[in-house]
N, CA, C and O of each residue as an XYZ file, in Angstrom:
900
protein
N       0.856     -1.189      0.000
C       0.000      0.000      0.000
C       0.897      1.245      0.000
O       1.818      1.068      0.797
N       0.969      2.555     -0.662
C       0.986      3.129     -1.152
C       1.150      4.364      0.346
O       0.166      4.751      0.978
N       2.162      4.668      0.562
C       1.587      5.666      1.930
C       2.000      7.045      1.558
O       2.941      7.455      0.879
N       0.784      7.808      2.353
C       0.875      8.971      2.097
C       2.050     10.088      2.717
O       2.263     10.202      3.924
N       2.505     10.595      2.043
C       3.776     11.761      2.656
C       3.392     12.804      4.120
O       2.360     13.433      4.354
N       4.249     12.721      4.671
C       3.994     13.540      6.207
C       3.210     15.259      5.681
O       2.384     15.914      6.317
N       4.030     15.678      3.947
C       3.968     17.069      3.914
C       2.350     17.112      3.313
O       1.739     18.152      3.558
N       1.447     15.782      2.356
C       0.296     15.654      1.785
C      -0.650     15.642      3.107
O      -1.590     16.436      3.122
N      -0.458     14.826      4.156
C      -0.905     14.502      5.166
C      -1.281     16.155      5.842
O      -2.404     16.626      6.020
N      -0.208     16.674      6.070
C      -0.545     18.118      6.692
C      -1.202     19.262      5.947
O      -1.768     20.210      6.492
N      -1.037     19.032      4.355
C      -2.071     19.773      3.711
C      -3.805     19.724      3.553
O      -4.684     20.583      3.494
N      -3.762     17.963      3.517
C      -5.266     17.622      3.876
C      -5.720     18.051      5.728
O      -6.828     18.431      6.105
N      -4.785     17.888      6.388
C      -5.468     18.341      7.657
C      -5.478     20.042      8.077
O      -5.879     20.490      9.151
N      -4.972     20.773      7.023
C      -4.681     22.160      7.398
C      -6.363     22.422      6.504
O      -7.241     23.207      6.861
N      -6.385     21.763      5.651
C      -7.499     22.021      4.290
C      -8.706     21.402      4.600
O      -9.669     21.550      3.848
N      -8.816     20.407      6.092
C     -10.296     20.201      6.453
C     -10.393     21.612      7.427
O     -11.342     22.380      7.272
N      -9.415     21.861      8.359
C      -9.582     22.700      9.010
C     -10.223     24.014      8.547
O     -11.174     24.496      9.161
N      -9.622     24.664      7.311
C     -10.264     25.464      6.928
C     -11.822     25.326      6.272
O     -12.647     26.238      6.297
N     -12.040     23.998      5.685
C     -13.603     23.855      5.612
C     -14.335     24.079      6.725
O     -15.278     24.867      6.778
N     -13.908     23.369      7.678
C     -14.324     23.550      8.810
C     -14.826     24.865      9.312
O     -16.004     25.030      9.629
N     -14.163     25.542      9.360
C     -13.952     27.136      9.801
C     -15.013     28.016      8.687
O     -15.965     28.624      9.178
N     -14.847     28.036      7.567
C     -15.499     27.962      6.789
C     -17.178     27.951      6.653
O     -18.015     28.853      6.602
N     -17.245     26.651      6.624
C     -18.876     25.981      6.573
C     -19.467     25.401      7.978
O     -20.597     25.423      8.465
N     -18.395     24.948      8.361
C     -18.883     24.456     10.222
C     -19.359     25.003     11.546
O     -20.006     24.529     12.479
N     -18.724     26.343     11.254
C     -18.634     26.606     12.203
C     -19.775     28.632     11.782
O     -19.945     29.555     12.578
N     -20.315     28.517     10.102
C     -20.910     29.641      9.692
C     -22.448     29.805     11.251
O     -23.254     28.937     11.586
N     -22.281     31.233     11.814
C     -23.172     31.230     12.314
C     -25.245     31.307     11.408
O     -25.558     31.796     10.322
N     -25.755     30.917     12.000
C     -27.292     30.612     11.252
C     -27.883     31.537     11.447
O     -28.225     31.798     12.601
N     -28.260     32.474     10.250
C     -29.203     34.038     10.360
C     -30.323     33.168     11.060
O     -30.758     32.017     11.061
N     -30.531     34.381     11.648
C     -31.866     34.457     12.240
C     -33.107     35.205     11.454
O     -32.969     36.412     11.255
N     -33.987     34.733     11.118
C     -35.453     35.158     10.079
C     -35.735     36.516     11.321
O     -35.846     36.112     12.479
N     -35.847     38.049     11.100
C     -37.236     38.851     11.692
C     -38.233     38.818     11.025
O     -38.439     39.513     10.030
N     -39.095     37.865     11.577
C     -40.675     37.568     11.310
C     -41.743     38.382     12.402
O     -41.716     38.336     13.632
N     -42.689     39.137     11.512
C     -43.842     39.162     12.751
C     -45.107     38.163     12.527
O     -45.075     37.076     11.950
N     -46.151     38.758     13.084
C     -46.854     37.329     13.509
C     -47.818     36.892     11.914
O     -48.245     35.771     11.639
N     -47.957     38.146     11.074
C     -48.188     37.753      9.709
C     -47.295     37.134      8.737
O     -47.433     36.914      7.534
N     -46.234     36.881      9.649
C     -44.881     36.193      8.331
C     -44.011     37.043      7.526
O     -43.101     36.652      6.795
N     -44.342     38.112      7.710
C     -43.411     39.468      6.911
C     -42.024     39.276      7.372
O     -41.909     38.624      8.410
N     -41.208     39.604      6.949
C     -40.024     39.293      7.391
C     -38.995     40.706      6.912
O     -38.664     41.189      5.830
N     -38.791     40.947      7.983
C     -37.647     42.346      7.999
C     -36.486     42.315      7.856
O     -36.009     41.184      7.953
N     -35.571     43.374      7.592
C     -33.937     43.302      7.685
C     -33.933     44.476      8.952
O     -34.840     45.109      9.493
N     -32.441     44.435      9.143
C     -31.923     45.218     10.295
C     -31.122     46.042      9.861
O     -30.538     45.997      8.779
N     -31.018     47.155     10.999
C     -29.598     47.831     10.436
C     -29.203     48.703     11.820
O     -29.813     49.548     12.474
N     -27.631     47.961     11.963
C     -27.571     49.268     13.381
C     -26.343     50.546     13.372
O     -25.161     50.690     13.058
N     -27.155     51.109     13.775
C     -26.704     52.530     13.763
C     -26.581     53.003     15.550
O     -27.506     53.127     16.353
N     -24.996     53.207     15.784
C     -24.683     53.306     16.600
C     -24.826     51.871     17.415
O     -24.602     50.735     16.999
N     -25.381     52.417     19.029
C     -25.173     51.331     20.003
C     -26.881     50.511     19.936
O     -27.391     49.697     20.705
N     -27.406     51.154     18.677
C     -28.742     49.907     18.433
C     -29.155     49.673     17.593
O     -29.029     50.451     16.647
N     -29.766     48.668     17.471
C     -30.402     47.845     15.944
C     -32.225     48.248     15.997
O     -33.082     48.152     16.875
N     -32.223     48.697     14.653
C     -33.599     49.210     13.651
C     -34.196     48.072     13.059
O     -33.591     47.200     12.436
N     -35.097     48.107     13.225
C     -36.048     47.700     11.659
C     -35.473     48.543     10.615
O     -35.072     49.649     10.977
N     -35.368     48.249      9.486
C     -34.858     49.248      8.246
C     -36.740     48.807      7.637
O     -36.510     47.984      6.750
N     -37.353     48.870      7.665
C     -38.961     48.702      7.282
C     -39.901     49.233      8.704
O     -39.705     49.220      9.919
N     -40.774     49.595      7.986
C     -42.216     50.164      9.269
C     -42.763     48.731      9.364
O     -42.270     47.783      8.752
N     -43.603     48.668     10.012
C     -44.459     46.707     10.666
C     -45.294     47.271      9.350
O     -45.459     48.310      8.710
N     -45.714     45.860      9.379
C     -46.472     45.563      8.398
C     -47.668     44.447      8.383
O     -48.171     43.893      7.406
N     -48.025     44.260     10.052
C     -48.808     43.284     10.774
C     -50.301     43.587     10.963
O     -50.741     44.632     11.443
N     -50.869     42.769     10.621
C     -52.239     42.877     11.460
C     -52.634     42.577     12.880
O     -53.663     42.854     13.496
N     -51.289     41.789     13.315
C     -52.068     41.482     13.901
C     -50.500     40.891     15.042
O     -49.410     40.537     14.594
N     -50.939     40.967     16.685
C     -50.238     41.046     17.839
C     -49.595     39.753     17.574
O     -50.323     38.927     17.022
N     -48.235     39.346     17.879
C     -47.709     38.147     18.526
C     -47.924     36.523     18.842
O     -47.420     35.404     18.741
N     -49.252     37.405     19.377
C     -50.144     35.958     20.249
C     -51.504     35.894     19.108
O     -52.564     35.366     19.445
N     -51.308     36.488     17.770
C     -51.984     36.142     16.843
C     -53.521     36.582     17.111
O     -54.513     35.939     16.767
N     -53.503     37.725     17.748
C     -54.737     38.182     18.153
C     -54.773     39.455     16.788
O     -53.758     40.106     16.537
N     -55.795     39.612     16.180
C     -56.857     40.542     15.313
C     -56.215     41.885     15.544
O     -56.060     42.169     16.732
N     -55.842     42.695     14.733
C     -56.275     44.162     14.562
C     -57.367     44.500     13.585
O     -57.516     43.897     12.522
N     -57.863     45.149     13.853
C     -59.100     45.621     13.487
C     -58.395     46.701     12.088
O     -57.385     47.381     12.271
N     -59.084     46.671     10.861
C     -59.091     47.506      9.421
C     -60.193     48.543      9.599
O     -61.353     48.293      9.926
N     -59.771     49.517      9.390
C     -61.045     50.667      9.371
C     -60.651     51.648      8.516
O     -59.553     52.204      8.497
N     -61.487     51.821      7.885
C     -61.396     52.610      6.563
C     -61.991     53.536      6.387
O     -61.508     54.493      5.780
N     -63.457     53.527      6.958
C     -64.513     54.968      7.117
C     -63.518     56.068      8.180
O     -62.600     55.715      8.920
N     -63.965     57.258      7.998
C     -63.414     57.824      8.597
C     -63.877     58.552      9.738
O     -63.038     58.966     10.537
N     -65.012     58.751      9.914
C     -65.684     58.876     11.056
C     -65.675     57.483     11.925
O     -65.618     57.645     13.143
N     -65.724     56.188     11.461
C     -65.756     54.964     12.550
C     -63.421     55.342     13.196
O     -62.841     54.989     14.223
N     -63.005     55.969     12.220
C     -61.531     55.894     12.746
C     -61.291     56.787     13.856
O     -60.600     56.465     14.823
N     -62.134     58.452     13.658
C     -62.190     59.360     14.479
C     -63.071     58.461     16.004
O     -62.800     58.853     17.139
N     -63.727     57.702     15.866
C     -64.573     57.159     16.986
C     -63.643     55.979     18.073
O     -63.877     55.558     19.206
N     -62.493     55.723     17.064
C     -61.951     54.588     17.721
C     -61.128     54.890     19.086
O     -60.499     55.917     19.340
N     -61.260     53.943     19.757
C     -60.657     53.945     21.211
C     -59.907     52.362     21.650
O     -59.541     51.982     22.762
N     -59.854     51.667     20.352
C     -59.553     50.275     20.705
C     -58.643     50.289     19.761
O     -58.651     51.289     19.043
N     -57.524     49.129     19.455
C     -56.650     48.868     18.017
C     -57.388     49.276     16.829
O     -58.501     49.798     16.780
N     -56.803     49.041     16.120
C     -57.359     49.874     14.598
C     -55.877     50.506     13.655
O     -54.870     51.198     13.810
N     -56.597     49.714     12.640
C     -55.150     50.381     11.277
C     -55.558     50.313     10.064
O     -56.442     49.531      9.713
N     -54.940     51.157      9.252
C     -55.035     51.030      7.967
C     -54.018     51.173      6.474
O     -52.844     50.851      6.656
N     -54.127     51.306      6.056
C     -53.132     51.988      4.537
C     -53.744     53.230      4.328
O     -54.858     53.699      4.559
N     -52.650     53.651      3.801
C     -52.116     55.239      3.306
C     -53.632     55.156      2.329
O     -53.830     54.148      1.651
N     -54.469     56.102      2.338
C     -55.690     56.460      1.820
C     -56.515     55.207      1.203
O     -57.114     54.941      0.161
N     -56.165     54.512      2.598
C     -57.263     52.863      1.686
C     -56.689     51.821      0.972
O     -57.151     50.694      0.795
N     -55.211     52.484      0.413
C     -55.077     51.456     -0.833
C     -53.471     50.429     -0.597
O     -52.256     50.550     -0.751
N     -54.490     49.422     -0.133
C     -52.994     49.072      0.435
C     -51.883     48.327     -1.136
O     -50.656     48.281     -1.050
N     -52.591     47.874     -2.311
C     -51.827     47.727     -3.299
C     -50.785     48.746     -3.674
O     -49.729     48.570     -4.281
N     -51.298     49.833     -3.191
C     -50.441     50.523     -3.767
C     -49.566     51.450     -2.642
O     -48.936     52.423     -3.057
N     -49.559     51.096     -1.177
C     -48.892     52.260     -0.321
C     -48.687     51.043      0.332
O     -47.476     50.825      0.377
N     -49.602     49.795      1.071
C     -49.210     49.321      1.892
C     -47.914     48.377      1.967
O     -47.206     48.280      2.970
N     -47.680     47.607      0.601
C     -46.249     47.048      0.788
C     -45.210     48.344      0.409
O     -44.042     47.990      0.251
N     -45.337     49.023      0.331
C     -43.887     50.361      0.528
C     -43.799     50.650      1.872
O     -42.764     50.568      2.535
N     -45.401     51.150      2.471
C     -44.934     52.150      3.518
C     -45.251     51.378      4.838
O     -45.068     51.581      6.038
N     -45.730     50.539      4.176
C     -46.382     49.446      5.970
C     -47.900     50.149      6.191
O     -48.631     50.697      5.365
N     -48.131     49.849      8.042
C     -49.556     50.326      8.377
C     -49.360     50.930      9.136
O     -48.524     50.798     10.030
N     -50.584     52.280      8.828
C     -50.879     53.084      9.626
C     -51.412     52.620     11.036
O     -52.303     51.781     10.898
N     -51.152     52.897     12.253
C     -51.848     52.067     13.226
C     -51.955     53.178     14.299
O     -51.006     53.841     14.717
N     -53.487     53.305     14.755
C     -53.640     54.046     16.357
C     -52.314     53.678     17.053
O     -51.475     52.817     16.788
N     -52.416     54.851     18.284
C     -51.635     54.657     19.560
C     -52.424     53.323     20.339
O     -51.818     52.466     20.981
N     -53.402     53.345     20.200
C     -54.442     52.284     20.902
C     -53.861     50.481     20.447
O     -53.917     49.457     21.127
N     -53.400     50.679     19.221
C     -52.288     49.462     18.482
C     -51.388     49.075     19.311
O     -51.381     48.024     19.952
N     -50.076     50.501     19.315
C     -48.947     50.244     19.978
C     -49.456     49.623     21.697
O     -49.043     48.531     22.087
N     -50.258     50.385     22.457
C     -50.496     49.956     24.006
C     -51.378     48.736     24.019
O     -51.728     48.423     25.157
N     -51.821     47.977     23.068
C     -52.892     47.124     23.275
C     -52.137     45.504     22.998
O     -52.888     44.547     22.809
N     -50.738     45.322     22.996
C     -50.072     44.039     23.011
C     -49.055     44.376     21.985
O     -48.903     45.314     21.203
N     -48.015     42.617     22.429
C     -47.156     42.799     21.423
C     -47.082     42.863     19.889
O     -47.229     41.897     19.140
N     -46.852     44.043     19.547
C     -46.922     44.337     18.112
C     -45.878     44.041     17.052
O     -46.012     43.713     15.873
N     -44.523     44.301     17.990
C     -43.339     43.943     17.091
C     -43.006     42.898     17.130
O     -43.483     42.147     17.981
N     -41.807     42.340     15.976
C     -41.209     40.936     16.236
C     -40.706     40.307     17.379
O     -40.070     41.132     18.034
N     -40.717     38.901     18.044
C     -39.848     38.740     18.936
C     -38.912     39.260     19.453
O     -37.974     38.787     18.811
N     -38.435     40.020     20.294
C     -36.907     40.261     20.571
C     -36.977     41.363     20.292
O     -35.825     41.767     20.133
N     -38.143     42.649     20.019
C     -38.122     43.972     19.291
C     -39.339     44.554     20.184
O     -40.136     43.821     20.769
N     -39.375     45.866     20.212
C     -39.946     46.504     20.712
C     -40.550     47.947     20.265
O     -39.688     48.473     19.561
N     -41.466     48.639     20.364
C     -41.630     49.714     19.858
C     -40.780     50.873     20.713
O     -40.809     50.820     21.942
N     -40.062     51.865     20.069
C     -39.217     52.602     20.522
C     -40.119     53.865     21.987
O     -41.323     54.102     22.084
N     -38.871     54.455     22.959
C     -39.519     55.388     23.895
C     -38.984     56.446     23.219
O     -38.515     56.457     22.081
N     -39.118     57.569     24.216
C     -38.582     58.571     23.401
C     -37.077     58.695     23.961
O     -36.181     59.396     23.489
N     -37.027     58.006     24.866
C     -35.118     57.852     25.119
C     -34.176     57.132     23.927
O     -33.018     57.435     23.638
N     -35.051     56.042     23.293
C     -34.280     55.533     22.485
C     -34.336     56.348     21.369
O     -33.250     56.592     20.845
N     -35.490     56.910     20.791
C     -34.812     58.266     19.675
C     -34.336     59.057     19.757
O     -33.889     59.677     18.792
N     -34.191     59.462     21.176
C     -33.680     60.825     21.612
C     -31.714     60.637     21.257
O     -30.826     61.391     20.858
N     -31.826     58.914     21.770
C     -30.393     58.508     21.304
C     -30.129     58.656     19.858
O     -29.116     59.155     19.366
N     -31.126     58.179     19.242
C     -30.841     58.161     17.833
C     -30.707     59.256     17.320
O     -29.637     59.380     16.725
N     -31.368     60.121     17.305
C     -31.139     61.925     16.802
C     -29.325     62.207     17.181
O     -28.321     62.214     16.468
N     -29.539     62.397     18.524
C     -28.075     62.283     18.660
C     -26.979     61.814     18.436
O     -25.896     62.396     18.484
N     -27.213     60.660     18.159
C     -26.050     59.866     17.320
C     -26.111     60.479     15.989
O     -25.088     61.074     15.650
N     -27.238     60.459     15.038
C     -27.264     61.234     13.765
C     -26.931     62.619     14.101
O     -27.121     63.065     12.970
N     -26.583     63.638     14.778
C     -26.121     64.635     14.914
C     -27.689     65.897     14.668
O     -28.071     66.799     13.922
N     -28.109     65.120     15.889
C     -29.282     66.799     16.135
C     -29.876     67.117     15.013
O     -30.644     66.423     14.346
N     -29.325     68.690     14.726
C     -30.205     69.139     13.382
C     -30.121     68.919     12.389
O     -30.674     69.683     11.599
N     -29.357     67.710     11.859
C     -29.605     67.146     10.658
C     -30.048     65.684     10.739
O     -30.113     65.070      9.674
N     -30.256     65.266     11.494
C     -30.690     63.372     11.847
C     -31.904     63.411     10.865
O     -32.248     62.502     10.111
N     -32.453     64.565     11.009
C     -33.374     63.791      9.789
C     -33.198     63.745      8.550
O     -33.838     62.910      7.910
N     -32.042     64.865      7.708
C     -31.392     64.025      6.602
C     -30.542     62.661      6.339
O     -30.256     61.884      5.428
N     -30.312     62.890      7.821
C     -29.295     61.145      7.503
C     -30.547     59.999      7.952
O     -30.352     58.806      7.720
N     -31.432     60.316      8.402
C     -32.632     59.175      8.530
C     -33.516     58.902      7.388
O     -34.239     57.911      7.495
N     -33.596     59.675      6.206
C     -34.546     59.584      5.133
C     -33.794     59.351      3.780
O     -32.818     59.824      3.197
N     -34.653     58.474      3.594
C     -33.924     57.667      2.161
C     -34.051     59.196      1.074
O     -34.749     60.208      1.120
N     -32.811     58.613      0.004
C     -32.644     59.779     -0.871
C     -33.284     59.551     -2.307
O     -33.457     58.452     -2.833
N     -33.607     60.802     -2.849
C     -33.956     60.873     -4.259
C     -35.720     61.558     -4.165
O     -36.213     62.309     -3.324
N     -36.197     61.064     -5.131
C     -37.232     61.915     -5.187
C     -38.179     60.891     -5.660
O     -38.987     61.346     -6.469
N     -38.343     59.365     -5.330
C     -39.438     58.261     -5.517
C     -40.376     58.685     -4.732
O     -41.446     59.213     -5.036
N     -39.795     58.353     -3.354
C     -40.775     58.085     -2.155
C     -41.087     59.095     -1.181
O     -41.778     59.073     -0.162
N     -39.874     60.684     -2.191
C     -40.309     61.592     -0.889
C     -40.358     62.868     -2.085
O     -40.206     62.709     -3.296
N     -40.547     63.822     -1.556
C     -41.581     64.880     -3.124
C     -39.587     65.553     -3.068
O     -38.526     65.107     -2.630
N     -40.092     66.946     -3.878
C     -38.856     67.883     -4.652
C     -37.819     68.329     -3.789
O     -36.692     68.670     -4.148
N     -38.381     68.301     -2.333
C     -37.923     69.513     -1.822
C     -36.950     68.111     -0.632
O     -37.107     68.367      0.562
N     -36.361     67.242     -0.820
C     -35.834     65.916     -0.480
C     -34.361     65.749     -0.631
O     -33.732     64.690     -0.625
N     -33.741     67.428     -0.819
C     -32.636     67.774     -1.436
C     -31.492     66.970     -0.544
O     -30.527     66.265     -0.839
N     -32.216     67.532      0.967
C     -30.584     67.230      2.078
C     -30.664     65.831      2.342
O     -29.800     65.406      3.109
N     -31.548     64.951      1.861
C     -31.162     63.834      2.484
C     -29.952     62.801      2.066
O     -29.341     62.613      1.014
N     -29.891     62.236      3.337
C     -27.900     61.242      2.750
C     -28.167     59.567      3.000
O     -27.697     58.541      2.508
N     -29.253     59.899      4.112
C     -29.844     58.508      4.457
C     -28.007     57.644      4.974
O     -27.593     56.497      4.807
N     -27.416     58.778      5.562
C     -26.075     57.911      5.876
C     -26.308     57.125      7.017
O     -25.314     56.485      7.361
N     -27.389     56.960      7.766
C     -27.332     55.973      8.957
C     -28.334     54.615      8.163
O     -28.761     53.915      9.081
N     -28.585     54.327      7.438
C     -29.408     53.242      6.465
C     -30.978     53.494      7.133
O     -31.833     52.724      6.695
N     -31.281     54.168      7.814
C     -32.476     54.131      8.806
C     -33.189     54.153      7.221
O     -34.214     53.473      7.276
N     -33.049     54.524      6.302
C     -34.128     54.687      4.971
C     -35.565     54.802      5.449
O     -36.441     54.043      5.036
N     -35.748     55.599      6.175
C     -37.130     56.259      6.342
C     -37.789     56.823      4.876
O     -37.054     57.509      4.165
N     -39.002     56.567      4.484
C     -40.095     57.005      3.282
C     -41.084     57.414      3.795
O     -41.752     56.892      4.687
N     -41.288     58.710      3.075
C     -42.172     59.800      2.943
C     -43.509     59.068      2.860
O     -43.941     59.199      1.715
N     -44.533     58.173      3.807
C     -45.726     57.466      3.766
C     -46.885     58.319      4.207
O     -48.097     58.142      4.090
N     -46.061     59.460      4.838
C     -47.777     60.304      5.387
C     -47.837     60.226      6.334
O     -46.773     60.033      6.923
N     -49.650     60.360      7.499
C     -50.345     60.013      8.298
C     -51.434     59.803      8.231
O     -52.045     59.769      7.163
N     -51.909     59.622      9.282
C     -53.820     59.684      9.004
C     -54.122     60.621     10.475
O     -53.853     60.144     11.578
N     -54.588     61.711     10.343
C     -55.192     62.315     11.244
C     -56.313     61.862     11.755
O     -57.144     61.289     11.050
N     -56.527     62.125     13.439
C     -57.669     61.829     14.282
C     -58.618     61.907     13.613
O     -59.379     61.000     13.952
N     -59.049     62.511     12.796
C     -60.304     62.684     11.799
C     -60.705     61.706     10.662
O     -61.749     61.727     10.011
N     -59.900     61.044     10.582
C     -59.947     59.840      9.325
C     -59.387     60.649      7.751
O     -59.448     60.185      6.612
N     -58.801     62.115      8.252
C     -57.855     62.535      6.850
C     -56.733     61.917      6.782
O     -56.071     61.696      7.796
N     -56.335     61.528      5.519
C     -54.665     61.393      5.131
C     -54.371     62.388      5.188
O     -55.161     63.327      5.292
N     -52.484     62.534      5.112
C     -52.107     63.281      5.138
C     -50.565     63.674      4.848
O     -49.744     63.225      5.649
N     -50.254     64.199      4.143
C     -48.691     64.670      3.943
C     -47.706     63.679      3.361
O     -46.538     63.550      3.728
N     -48.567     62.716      2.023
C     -47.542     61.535      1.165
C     -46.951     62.020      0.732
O     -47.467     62.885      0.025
N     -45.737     61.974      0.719
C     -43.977     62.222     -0.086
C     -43.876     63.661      0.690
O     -42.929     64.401      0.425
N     -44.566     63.932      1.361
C     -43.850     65.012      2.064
C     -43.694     65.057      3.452
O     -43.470     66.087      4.086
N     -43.800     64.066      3.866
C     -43.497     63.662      5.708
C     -44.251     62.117      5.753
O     -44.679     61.386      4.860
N     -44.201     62.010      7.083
C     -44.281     60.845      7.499
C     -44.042     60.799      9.716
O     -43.018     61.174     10.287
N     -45.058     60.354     10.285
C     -45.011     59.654     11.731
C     -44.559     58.544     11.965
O     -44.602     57.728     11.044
N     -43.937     58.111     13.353
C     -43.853     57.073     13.789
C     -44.103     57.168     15.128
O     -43.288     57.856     15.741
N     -45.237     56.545     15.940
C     -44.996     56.268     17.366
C     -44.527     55.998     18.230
O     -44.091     54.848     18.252
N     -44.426     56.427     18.841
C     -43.351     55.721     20.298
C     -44.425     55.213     21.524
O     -45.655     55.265     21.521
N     -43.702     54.814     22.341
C     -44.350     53.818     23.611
C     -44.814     54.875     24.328
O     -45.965     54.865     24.765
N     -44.051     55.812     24.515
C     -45.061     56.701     26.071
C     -45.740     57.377     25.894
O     -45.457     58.431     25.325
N     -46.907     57.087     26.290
C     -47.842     58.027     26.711
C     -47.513     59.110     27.677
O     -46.818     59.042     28.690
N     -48.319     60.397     27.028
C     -48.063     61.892     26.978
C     -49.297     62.544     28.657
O     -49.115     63.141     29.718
N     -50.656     61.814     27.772
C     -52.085     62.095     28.324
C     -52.651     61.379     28.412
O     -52.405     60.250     27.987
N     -53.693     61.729     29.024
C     -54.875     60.523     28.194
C     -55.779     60.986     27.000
O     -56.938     60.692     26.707
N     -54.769     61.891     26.356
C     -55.527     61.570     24.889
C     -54.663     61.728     23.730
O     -54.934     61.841     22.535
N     -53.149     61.701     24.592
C     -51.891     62.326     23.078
C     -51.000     60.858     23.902
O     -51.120     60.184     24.925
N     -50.133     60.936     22.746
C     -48.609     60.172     23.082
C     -47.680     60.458     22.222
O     -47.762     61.210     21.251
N     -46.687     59.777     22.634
C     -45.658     60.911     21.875
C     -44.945     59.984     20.303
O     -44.607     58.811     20.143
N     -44.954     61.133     19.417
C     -44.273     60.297     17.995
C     -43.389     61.200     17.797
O     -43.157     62.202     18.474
N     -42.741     60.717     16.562
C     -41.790     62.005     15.946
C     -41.954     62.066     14.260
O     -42.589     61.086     13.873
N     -41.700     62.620     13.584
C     -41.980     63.446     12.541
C     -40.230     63.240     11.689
O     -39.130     63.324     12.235
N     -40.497     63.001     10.455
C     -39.136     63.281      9.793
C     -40.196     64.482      8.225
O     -41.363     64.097      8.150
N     -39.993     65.221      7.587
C     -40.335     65.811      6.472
C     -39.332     65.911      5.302
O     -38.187     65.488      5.460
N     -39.592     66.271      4.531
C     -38.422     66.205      3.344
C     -37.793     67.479      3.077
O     -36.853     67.642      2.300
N     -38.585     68.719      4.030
C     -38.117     69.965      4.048
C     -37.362     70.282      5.107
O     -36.941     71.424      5.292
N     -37.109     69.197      5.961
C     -36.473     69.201      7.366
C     -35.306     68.722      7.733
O     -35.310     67.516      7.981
N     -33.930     69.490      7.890
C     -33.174     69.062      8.121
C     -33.065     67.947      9.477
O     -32.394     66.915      9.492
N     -34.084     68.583     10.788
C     -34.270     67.944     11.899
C     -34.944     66.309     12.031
O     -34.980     65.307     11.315
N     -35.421     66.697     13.344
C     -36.323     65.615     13.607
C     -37.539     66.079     14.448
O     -37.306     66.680     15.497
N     -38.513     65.902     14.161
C     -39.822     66.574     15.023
C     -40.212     65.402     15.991
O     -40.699     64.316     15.675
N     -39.765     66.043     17.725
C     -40.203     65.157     18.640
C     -41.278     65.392     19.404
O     -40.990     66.194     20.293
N     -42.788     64.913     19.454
C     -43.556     65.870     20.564
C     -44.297     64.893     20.974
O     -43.818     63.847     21.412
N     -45.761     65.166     20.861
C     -47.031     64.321     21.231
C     -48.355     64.630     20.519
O     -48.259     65.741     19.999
N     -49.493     64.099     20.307
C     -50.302     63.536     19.310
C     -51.543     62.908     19.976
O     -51.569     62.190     20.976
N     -52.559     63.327     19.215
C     -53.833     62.651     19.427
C     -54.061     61.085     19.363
O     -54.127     60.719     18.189
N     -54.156     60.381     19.984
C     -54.295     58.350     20.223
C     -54.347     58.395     19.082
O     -53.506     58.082     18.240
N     -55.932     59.020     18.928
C     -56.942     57.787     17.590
C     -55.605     58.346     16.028
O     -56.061     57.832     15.006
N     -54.765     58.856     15.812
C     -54.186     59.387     15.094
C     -53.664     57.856     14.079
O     -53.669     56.721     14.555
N     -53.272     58.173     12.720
C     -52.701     56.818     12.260
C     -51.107     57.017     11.912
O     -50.812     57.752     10.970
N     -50.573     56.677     12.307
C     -49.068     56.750     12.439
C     -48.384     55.165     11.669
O     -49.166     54.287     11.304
N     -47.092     55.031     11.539
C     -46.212     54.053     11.458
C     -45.421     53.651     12.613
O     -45.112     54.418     13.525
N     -45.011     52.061     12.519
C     -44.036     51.484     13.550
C     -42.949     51.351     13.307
O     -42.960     50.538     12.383
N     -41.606     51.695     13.587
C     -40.247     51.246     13.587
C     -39.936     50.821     14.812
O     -39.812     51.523     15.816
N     -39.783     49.407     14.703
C     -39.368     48.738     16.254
C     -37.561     48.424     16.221
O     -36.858     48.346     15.214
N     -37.132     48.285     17.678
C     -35.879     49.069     17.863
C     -35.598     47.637     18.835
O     -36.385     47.339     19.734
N     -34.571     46.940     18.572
C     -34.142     45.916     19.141
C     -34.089     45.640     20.949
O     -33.403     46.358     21.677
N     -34.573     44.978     21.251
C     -34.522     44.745     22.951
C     -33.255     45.167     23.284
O     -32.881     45.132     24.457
């Protein structure tokens, strides 16, 4: 029999090793799924990880119902969960911009993916700051002039946050402000009848942080545990 050389011998064992290392030892992505099966990417900026997408769920965790409402007087009436798409049409706004959803959404169960949470205003307050104050909202909004109107000049979208110009829905059941702004909610409650979101616009170098009427229809960006 035929034996193999000490120097062949150490090339095959240097050359499993590197398969090894390689394919053996590749860590296994993890899917962000919410409870409709949508599935998100991430992106972190600074000391935390984003959704780079708004939710796009109907429905809580534990696979419980959100409610669709579309009239606009039954939306102004609401006091329970409730969401919708950008003026009704979700073919055409809801896979871009996600769902509009009451404050009554965010406080009424888990909404985001496993392991994710809807942001406070400490954790944006971080994020502004890390994006540098009065311009975080050019480096938070995706660039060009698709998804956000003319005036979309300063944006660099250098933190990947790629925020899009989706609008709102006011307490009243109006839309409001497509390609030229856009809400997102946060967790704390303000009153008992506002809570607090923030605002990015395409005319805004900043970031608009305040508080807001519940029944209001806003977007979710959930912010890693």
């Amino acid at each position: 029999m035929k034996r193999i050389s000490p120097l062949l011998s150490l090339l095959l064992i240097v050359t499993g090793v590197l398969l090894l290392l390689t394919y053996g030892c590749k860590k296994e992505e993890i899917q962000i799924m919410d409870a409709d099966g949508n599935v998100y990417t991430e992106v972190v900026i600074g000391n935390q990880t984003w959704l780079k997408e708004n939710l796009n769920t109907t429905r809580y965790l534990d696979s419980t119902e959100i409610s669709l409402v579309t009239d606009n007087s039954a939306w102004a009436a609401l006091t329970v969960p409730g969401y919708c798409y950008y003026g009704n049409d979700q073919a055409a706004n809801g896979d871009v911009y996600g769902i509009l959803y009451n404050w009554y959404t965010v406080n009424g169960g888990d909404l985001c993916p496993e392991g994710w949470h809807v942001p406070s205003i400490s954790d944006i307050q971080e994020l502004i700051e890390f994006a540098g104050a009065d311009v975080a909202g050019n480096k938070l909004r995706e660039t060009g002039f698709v998804y956000w109107d003319a005036s979309n000049t300063g944006a660099t979208n250098e933190t990947g946050f790629s925020a899009l110009g989706g609008g709102a829905r006011e307490s009243t059941g109006a839309f409001i402000g497509l390609l030229n702004g856009a809400a997102w909610w946060l967790a704390d409650e303000s009153s008992a009848t506002s809570a607090g979101y923030f605002v990015l616009r395409s005319d805004l170098a900043g970031v608009m942080l305040t508080a807001y009427y519940k029944p209001s229809g806003m977007y979710v960006r959930c912010i890693k545990d």
